[in-house]
N, C-alpha and C positions, 0 to 999 in steps of 0.2 A: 516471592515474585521475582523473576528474571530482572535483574537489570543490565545496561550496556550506557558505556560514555562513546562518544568521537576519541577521547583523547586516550582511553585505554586500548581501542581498535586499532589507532591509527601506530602505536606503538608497537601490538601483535606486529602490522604491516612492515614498517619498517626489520621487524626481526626476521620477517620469512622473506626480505628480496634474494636471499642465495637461491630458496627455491623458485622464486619468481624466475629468474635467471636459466635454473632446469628446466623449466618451462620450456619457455623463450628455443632452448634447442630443442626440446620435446619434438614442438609444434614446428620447426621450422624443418625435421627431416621428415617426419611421419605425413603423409599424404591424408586430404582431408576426401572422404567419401560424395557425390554428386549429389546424393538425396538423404544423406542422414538428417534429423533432426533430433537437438536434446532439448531438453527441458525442464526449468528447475525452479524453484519458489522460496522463499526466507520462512515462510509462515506455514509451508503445507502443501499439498496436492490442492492447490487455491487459486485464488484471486485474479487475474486476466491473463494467467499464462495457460489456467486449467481453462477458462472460454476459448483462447488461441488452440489450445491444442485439441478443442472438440472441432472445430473447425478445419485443423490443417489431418487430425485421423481419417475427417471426412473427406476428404480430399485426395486419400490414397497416400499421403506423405509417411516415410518412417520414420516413427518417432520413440523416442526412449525417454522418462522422466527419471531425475538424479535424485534420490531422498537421502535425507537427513540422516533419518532413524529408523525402527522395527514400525513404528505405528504409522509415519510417512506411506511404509510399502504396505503396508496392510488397508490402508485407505486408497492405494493407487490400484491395488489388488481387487479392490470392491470395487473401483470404477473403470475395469478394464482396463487399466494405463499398465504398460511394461515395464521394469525399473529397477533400477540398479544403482548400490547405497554410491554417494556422490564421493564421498572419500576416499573410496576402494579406488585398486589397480585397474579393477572394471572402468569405473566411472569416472577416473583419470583418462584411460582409453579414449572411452566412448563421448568425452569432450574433444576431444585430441582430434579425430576421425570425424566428427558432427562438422556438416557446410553449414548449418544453420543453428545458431545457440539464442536459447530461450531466456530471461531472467525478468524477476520483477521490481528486486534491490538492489542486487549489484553479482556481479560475478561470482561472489561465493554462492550464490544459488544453485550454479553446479560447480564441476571442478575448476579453483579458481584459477589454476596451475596450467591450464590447456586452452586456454581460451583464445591466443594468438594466432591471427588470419583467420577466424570461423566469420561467417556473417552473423554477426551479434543484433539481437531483436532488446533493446531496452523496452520491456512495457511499464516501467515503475508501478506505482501502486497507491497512487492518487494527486488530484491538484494540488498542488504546492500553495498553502495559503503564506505557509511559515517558511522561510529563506530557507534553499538547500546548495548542496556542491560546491559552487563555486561563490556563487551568492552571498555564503556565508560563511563567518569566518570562524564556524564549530566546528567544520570539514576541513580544516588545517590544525586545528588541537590536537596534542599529542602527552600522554603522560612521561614518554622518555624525554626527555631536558624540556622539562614545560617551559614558555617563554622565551625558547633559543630561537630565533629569526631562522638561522638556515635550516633547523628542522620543521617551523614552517612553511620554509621555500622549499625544500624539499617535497614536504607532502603537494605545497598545490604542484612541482613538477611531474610529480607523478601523479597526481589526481588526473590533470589534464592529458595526458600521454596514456591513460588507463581510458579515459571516455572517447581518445579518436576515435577508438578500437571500436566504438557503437557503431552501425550500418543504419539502423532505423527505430526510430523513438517517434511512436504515437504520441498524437497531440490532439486535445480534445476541442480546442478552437485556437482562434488566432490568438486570444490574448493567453493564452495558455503555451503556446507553440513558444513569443517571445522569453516566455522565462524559463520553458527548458531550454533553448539555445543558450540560455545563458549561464543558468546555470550548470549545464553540462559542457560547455562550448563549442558546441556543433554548430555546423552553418543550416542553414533552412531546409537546403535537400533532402535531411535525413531526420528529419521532421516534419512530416506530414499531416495534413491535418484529416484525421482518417476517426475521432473517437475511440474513446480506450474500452477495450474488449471488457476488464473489470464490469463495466456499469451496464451490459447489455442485459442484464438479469433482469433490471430494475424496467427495461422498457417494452418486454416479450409479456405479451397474454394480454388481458383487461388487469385493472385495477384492482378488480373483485378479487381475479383469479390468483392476482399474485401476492396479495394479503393473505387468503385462504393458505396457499402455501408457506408463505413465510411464516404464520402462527401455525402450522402444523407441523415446521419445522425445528421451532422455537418450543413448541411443546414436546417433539421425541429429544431433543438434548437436554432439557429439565427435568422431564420424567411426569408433569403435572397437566393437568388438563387447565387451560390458563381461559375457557369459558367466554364471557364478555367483558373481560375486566381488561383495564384500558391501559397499557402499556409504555412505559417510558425509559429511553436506555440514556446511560451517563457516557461518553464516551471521552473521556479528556486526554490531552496527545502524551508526546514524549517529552520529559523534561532532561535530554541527556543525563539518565542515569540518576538525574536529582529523586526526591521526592514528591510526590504531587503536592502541591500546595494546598488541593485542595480536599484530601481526607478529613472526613466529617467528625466534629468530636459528637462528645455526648450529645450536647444541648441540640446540635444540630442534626442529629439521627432522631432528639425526638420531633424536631421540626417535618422533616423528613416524613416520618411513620405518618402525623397528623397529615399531612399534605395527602399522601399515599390513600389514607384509608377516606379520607372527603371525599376521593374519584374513585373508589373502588378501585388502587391501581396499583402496577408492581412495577417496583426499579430494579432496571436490569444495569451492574456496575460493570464496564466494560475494560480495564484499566491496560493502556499500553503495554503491548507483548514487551517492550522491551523497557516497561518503567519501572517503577519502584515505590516503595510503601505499602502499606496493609491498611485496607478495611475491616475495621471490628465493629460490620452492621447484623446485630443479628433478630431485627423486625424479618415477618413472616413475608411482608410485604417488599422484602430485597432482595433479589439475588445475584449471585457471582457469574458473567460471562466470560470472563479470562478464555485467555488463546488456546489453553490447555482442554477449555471444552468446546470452542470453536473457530477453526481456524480463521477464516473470513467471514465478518459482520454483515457486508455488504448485500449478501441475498439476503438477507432476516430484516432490512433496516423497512416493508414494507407491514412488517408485524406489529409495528409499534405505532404509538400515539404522537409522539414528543425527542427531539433529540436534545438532550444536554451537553454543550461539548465546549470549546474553547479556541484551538488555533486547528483542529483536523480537519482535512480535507473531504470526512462522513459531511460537515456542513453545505460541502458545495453539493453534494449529490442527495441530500434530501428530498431538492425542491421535485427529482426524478420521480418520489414517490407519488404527493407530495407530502411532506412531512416539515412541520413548524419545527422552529431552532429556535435552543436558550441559549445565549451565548455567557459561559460564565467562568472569569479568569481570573483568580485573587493577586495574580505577579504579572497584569499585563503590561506594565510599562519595564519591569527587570526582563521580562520574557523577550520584548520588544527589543530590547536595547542591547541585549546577549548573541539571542537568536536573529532577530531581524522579522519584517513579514514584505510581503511584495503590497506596492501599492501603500493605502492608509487600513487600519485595521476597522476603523471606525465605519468606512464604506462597505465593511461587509459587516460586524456584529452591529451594531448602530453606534448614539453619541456615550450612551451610558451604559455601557456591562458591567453586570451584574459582579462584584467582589466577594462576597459573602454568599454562602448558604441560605441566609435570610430572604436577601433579594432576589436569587436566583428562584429560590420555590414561589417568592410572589411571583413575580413572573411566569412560570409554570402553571401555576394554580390559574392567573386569567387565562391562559393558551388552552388547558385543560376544560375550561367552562364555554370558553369561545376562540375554537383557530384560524377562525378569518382571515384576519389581517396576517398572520403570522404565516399561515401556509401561503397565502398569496406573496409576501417576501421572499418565501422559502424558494418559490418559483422563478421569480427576477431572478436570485441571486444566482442559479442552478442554468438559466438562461444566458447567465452572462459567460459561463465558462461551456458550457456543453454545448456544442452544434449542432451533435444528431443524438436523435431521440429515437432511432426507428430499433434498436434491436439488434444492428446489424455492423456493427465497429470492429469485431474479431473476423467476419467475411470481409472490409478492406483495409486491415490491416495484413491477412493473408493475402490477397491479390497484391498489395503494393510491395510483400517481401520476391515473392514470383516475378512482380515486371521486373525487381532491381537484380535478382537472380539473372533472370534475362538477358538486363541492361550490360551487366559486369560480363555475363560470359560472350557475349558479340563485341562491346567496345575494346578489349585489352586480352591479348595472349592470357590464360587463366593459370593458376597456380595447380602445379600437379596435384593428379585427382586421382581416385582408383573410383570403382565403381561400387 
């Protein structure tokens, strides 16, 4: 399994400012075209940049997506997207050129080297339950001279001089809006609160209709006919690079299995693209969702029964479905105290989560016989952070990059353009 730290990234970073630097002149002779758009994802041809960019195709906008790898273009290739690998001369270019840059993580989503003066569209790629950017102080770790202050000071200087450069970051409600300003350090204007195109899957069709899909989804990337057997995915976040705490031993896989086979049901393990450790569950009744067999959870999460998860942001977007939450973290208070969370953690999993595997599947197992109460939480909690619910968050978050396009070329002499 992939893994990835802050402090080994922020190290890379520090080594590539020369090229940063190249950049910096790249962009400042080469003229930025009036109507390009690029567009680029950490995870894939995915998650609220692929909504944005069905949206802005339909619109008449030209757009190019930046891929990773051979299987990036081969899935942009199936979905009609144009594209060109993001590391190449090409897609150096073709950031360099682009008036409008797409990303969902951060600037290496496309070329990170060209990004200076484009209209930068941050859509991230979910509510922040757990401290990010600036907020916390994992976004200043570095593995070169761990514990030096100026190479902490350095990083947040350049953290912050790297996010002016955002133009506009959706925001899925007010109280969502304050913590990306903050943690990004944007002022308000450039945070609107428009809903993140990501979660528009979740609120398009009937209920019916979009379970029907997402388990017939979830059954062509397993290969299995999954019938009416009742579904549960584990989804636990990232532990910078650490190991999940919470990999099951024996005893607790055969906890597990029993639990599974009482509801007739399959756990789908979902483990952070970018964490670490291994599952050795090999009940009939488990299987592997890793990134490597689908890029974005987010359409599939109306497939399922039950979410198991810990500090992710899949929790706020259940209640979209709606879909009951275990919330279960065996390092919540080291987690806390490392990472941070916004707010109290307890306001969102409740007073007692669940430490163990034991407690976690009791809990499962009542949600599993009765989700009453649990999907009705699911809903508060999905209420408090999401505004709109209609479907339609990637249509204004396209109109609001258009008015500020707009805004920018009547209020101030524009920066040379070609056509």
């Amino acid at each position: 399994m992939a893994s990835f730290s802050f402090g080994a990234g922020n190290a890379r970073k520090l080594r590539r400012i020369p090229l940063y630097l190249a950049g910096r002149l790249l962009t400042a002779v080469v003229p930025r075209s009036r109507d390009r758009w690029v567009f680029g994802c950490a995870i894939g041809v995915a998650d609220g940049a692929l909504a944005l960019w069905r949206v802005a195709d339909a619109a008449g906008e030209r757009t190019m997506w930046l891929v990773a790898d051979e299987g990036q273009m081969q899935e942009a290739e199936r979905l009609g997207i144009p594209s060109l690998r993001r590391d190449s001369l090409r897609g150096l270019w073709a950031t360099a050129r682009a008036r409008v840059v797409v990303v969902t993580h951060g600037f290496g989503d496309v070329n990170r080297y060209a990004v200076a003066g484009a209209f930068v569209v941050q859509l991230w790629h979910g509510i922040p339950l757990k401290r990010i950017g600036l907020d916390s102080p994992e976004t200043t770790r570095s593995a070169l001279l761990p514990g030096s202050r100026a190479v902490t000071r350095l990083l947040a200087v350049l953290y912050r001089r790297t996010m002016r450069q955002i133009s506009l970051l959706p925001a899925a409600s007010h109280l969502v809006r304050g913590r990306l300003e903050s943690a990004f350090g944007l002022d308000d204007a450039r945070v609107p609160l428009t809903g993140e195109p990501r979660v528009d899957v979740l609120s398009r069709g009937t209920a019916d209709e979009r379970r029907s899909a997402a388990r017939d989804a979830l059954a062509a990337v397993t290969g299995n006919d999954l019938g009416a057997r009742r579904l549960v995915l584990y989804a636990p976040t990232w532990r910078d690079g650490d190991v999940d705490p919470a990999i099951p031993t024996t005893s607790d896989a055969d906890r597990i299995d029993a639990v599974l086979a009482h509801h007739d049901a399959v756990l789908f393990v979902r483990p952070h693209p970018l964490g670490a450790g291994e599952y050795r569950l090999t009940s009939e009744r488990v299987e592997m969702l890793g990134s490597d067999r689908v890029a974005d959870v987010t359409p599939l999460l109306p497939a399922f029964d039950a979410l198991v998860t810990d500090f992710s942001s899949l929790a706020f977007d259940a209640g979209l479905v709606p879909l009951p939450v275990v919330f279960f973290a065996p390092d919540v208070e080291a987690y806390i105290a490392r990472r941070g969370v916004y707010g109290r953690y307890r306001d969102v999993a409740g007073d007692e989560v669940p430490r163990t595997w034991e407690a976690a599947l009791a809990r499962l197992d009542g949600i599993l016989d009765d989700p009453t109460d649990a999907v009705e939480a699911s809903r508060r909690l999905s209420a408090s952070v999401h505004a709109h619910h209609d479907g339609r968050n990637a249509e204004r978050v396209h109109r609001a990059i258009r008015a500020r396009l707009t805004a920018r070329r009547f209020a101030a002499p524009p920066r040379r353009t070609t056509p």
